[in-house]
C-alpha positions in Angstrom: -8.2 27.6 -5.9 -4.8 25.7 -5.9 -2.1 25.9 -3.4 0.4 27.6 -5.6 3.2 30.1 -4.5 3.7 33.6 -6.1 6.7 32.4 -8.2 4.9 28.9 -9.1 1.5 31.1 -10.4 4.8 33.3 -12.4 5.6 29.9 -13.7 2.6 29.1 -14.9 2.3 32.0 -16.3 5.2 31.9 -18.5 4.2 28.6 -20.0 0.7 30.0 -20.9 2.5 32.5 -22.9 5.1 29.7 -24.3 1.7 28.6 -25.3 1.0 31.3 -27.4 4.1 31.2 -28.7 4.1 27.7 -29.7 0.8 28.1 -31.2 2.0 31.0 -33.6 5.4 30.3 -34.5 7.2 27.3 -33.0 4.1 24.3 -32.9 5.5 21.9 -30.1 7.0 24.2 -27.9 4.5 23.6 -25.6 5.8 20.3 -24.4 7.9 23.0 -22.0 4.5 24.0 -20.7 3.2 20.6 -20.8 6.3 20.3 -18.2 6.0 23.5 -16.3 2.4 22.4 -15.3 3.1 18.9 -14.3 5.8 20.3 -12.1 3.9 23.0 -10.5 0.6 20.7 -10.2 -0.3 17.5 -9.7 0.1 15.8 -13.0 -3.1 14.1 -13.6 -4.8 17.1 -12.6 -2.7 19.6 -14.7 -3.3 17.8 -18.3 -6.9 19.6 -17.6 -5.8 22.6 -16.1 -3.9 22.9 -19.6 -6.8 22.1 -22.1 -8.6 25.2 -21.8 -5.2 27.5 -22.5 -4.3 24.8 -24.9 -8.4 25.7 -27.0 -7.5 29.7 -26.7 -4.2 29.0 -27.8 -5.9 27.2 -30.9 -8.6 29.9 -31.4 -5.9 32.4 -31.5 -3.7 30.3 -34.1 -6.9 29.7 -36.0 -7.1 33.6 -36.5 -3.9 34.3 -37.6 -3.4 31.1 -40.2 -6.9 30.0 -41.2 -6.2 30.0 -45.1 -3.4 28.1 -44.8 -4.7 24.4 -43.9 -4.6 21.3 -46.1 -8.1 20.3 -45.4 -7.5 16.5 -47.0 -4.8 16.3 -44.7 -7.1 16.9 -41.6 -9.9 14.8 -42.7 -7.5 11.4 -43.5 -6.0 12.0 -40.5 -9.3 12.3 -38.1 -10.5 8.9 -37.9 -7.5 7.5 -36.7 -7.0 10.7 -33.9 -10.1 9.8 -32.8 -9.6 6.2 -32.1 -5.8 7.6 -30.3 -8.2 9.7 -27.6 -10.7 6.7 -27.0 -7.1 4.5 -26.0 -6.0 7.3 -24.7 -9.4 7.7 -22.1 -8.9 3.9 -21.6 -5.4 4.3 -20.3 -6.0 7.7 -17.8 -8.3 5.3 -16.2 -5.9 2.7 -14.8 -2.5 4.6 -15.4 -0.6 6.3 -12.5 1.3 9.5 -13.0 4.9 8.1 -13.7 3.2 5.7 -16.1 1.7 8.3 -18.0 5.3 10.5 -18.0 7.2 7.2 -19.2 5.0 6.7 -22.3 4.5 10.0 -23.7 8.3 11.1 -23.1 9.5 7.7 -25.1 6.7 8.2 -27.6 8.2 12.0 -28.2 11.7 10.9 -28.6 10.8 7.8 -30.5 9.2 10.4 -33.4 11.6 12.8 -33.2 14.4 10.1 -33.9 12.3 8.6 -36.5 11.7 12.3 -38.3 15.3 13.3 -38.0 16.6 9.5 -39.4 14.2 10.0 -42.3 15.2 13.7 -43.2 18.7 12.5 -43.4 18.0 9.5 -45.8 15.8 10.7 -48.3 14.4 14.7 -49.1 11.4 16.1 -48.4 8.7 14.1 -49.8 5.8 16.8 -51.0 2.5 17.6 -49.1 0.6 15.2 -51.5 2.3 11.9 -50.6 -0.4 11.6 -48.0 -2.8 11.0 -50.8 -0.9 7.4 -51.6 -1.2 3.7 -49.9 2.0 4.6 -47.8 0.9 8.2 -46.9 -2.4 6.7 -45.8 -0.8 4.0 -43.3 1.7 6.7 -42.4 -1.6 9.0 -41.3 -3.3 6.8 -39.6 -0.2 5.6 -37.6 0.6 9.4 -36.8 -2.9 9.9 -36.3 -3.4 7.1 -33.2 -0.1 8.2 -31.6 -1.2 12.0 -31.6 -4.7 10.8 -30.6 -3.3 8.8 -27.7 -0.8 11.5 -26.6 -3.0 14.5 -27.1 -5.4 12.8 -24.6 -3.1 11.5 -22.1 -1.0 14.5 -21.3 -1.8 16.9 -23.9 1.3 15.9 -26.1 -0.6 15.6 -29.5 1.5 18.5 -30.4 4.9 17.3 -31.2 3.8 13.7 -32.7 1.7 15.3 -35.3 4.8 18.2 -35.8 6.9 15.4 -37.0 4.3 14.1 -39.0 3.6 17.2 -40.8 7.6 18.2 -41.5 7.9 14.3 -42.7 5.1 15.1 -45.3 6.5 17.9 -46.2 4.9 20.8 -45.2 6.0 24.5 -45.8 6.1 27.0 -42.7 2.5 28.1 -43.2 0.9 25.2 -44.6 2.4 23.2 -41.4 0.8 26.0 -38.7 -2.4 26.7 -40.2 -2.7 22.4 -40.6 -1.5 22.6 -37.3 -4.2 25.1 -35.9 -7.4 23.9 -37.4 -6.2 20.4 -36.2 -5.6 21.3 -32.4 -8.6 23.3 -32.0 -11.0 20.7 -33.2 -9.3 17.8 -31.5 -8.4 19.5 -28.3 -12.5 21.1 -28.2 -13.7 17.4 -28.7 -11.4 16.2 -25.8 -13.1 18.5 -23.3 -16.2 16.1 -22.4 -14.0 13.3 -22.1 -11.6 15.6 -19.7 -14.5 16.5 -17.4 -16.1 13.0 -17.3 -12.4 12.2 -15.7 -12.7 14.5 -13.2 -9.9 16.6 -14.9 -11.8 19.7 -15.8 -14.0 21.3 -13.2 -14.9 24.6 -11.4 -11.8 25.0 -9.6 -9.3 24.2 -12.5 -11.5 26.8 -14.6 -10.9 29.6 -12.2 -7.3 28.9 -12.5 -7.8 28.8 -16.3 -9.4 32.1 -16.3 -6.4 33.4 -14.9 -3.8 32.1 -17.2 -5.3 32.4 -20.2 -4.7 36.1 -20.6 -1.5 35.6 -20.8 -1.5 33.2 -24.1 -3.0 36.5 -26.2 0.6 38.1 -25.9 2.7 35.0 -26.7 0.5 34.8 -29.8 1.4 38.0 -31.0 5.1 37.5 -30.0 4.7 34.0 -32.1 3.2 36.2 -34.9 5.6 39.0 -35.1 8.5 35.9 -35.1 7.7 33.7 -37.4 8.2 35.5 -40.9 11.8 35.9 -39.6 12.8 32.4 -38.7 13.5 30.0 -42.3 12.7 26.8 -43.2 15.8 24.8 -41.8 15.7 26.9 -38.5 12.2 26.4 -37.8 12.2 22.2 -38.3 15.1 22.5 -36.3 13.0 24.4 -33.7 10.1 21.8 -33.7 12.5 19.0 -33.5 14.6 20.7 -30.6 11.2 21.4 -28.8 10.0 17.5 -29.3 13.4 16.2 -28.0 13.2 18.3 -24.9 9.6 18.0 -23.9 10.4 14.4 -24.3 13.5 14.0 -22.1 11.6 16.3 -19.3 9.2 14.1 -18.9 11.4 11.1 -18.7 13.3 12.5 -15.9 10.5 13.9 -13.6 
């Protein structure tokens, strides 16, 4: 497979159950994977090494908080996701590595300053504000960015986290969004990961590997979250943005 050390397959390890984690209780924690792989392995080649423990991640999440998706949520924000990974493709084409780190890191701490500025000027607005002319623009803005993220370095995560706690979203209602969201998005991305060469025989060996270790992060995640408020948990998905985001600036 790859050319990894003991303590760099331990690392990898950890972020696969940081995935888990992320996936259960804290949704964009896994920018610190998202990190942990592009540090350990090439980082072109580790956005598809990440995909497949990003989908059991999903599957796992999907499990636990299926009832609690806002379905018109989803399907408003879809269309514009779907142009973000088609910009996204067009970009992993021609972009080097510290290209691709520069723009998602500025993207991540661009929305997290954006959330926090908002938060601070106005409350909550509720989950149905995506329903009006603003919400709408406000989706399919959201929706591009995560598109575009999601594809080039498997960031999605944090961009559509801030747009979920800007709508409003309770604890529940934001993870089981959150799961149904990732695991259709991040399955549809896998044909588009393999025509780029980024998913193939070797990285799946390696996947097979690390993806046993997202089934205990999960549960971890699970066991967590009915213990961590409201407050404390937007301040964990923020916290989580900001660092993924600064990581990747300084690699």
């Amino acid at each position: 497979m790859y050319s990894i050390t003991l303590w760099e397959f331990a690392a990898l390890a950890a972020a696969a159950v940081l995935v888990g984690f992320s996936k259960t209780a804290v949704s964009g924690a896994n920018t610190v994977s998202l990190a942990i792989f592009a540090a350990v392995l090439p980082a072109r080649e580790s956005t598809g090494i990440l995909l497949p423990v990003l989908i059991a991640g999903d599957i796992l999440a999907v499990l636990t908080y299926r009832r609690h998706a806002h379905w018109p949520t989803l399907w408003r924000l879809f269309p514009a996701v779907a142009a973000g990974v088609v910009l996204g493709t067009l970009f992993m084409v021609w972009a080097d590595d510290a290209m691709v780190r520069t723009s998602i890191g500025a993207i991540l701490l661009l929305m997290a300053a954006v959330t926090v500025w908002r938060r601070r000027r106005e409350a909550a607005p509720e989950v149905e504000e995506t329903a009006s002319r603003a919400g709408r623009a406000k989706a399919r803005s959201y929706g591009v960015l995560g598109g575009f993220t999601t594809m080039v370095a498997n960031a999605g995560g944090p961009v559509m986290s801030m747009y979920l706690l800007s709508a409003g979203f309770r604890k529940l209602g934001f993870l089981g969004t959150s799961a149904w969201f990732f695991l259709i998005v991040n399955s549809a991305k896998v044909p588009f990961s393999v025509g780029l060469g980024l998913i193939n025989g070797r990285s799946l060996l390696l996947d097979a590997a690390l993806v046993l270790f997202v089934v205990p992060g999960a549960f971890i995640g699970k066991a967590c979250v009915h213990r961590i408020n409201q407050r404390l948990f937007e301040r964990l998905v923020i916290a989580a943005t900001v660092v993924g985001g600064v990581q990747l600036l300084l690699r």
